[in-house]
N, C-alpha and C positions, 0 to 999 in steps of 0.2 A: 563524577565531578561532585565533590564535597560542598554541601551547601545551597545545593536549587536543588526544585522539588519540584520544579515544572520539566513537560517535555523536552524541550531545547535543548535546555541545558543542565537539564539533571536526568532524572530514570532511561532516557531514550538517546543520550550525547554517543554514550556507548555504540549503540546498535546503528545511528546516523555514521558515525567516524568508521564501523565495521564497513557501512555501503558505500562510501566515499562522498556522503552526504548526497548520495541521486537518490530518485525513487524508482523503486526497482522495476515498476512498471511502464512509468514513461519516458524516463531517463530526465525529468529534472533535476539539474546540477543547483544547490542549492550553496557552493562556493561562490559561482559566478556574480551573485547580486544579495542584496540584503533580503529583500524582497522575497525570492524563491529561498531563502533558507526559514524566513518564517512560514513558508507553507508548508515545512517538511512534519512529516506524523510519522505514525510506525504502523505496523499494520501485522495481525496475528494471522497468522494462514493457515491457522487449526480451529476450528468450530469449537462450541463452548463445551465445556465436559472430557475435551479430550484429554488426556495424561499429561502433554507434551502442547499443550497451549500455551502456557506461558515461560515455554522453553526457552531462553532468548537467542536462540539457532533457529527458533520455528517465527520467527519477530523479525520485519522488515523493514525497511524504510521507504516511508511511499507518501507522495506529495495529500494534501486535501482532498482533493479532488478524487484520484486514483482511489485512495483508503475507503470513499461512500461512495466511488461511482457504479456499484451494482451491489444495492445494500442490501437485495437476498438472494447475494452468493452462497451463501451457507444454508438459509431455508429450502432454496431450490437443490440444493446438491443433492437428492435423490433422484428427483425428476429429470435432473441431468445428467445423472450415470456416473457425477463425479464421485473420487474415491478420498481418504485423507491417509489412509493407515501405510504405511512403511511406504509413503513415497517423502524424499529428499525436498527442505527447501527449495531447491533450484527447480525442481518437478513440481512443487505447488506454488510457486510464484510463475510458471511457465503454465499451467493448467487454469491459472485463474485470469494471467491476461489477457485471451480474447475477449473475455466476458469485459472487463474493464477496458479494454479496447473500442470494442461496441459500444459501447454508454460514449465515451466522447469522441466517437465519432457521430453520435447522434448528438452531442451537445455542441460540438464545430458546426456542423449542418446545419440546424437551428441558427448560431450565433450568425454565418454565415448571411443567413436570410434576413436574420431581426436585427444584428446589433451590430455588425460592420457597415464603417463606412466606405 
């Protein structure tokens, strides 16, 4: 999109319209409301350095939340046996979701307890 130079609607409109504007991790639809569409990001699922990090095939779409919700996925991936080399998109957004999984399910549990009425 000619002319923005923000996420929304300029460098990342692409790789959003590729996802169908979800995040690929927790399936927020960010057609349905205004709202979930300004929370959409993007999200790299190749650690820094790699060849193919700012591939825009290796580049997601993934709400706020999802995008920091285990913000050392990457420093831990040795400790955790993960791998990045010749596995598929579809393989590293499926490898990284429990991990992001986890985190908001422990931020529902918390909200649960503290912030719902």
């Amino acid at each position: 999109m000619a002319g923005f130079d923000d996420s929304l609607r300029g460098y990342a409109f692409r790789i959003h319209q590729r996802d169908g504007f979800k995040c690929r991790y927790c399936g927020l639809d960010g057609t349905t409301s205004f709202a979930n569409w300004l929370a959409l990001s993007w999200d790299h699922l190749l650690p820094k350095g790699h060849p193919n990090r700012d591939n825009l095939g290796f580049i997601v779409t993934a709400c706020n939340f999802c995008n920091t919700a285990d913000n050392r996925y990457f420093d831990q991936a040795q400790k955790r046996g993960l791998r990045f080399h010749g596995l598929t998109p579809e393989e590293l957004v499926a490898q990284r979701r429990p991990y992001v999984q986890r985190t908001r399910d422990n931020y529902e549990e918390f909200w649960n307890k503290h912030v719902r009425k």
